[in-house]
N, C-alpha and C positions, 0 to 999 in steps of 0.2 A: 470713732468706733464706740467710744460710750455714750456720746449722746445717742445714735443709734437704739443700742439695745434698751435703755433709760426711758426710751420714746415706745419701744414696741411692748417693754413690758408695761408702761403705762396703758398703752391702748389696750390691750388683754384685761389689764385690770380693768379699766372700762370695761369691757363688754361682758366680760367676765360677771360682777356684781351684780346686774338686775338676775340672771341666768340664775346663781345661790343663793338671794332672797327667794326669789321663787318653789327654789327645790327645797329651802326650808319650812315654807310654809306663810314667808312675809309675803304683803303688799306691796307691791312698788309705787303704789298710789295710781297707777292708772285705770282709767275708765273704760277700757275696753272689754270688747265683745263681739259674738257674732247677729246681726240683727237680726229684730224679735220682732214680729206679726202682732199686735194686740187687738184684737176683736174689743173694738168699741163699747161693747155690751158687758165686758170683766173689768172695765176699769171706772172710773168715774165720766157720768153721759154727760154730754156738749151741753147740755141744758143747764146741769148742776155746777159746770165747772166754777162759773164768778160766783155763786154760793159758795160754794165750797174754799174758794181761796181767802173770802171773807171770812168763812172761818177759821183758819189756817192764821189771817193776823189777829181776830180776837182772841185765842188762844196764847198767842206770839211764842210760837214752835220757834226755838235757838235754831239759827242757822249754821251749818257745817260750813269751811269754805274749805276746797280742796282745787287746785292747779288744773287738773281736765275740766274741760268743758259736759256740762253733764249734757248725756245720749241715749236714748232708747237704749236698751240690750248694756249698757257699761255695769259693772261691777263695784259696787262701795266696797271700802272698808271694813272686815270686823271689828275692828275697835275706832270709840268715838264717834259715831254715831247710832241716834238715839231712834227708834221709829217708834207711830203712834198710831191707834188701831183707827182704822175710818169710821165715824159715827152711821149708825144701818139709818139714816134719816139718809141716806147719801147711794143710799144702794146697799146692797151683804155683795161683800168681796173676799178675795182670802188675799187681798193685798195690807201691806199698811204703808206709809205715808211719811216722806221725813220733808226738809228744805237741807237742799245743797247750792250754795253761790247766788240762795237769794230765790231759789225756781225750787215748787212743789214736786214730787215725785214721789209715782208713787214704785211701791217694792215690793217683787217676792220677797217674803222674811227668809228662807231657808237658803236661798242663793244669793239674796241679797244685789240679785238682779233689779235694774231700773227699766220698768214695763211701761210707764207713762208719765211722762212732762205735762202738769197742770198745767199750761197757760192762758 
């Protein structure tokens, strides 16, 4: 009988905990979202892109690493990561620009939504 209850309150606790980081305001570190449309034309053009990535390592932008897989529409972190404004040689965007797990991306700053995977 006590392992029982020992077991059910464990799994409550489990499922429990991502539910009140959330309602407090934490991260649970995932990457999700509902997906996001990017018009071609708002984010950096097919053209620029291997520019652009070159740029990306002559600067050597510190890479974030985090457990999701980074995805169109996911959601970073408030803290710990650093973004950095897109140079207008590259287009005027109101995006900017971080590395997560090694892959460019770029980000609305205010949501801190992920609009476009450099590759």
């Amino acid at each position: 009988m006590r392992n029982k209850t020992l077991a059910a309150l464990t799994l409550a606790a489990v499922i429990a905990l991502p539910v009140a980081a959330q309602a407090q305001g934490y991260t649970t570190g995932a990457v999700r979202g509902p997906a996001v449309i990017l018009d071609d034309d708002a984010g950096i053009a097919v053209e620029q892109r291997p520019a652009f990535r070159e740029y990306v390592i002559r600067e050597r932008i510190p890479n974030y690493t985090m457990p999701e897989r980074v995805i169109v529409g996911g959601i970073l972190p408030e803290t710990g990561v650093t973004y950095y404004d897109v140079p207008q040689t590259f287009g005027v965007t109101p995006y900017r620009y971080t590395v997560i797990n090694g892959e460019t991306v770029l980000v609305e700053p205010r949501s801190r939504r992920i609009v476009q995977v450099i590759e």
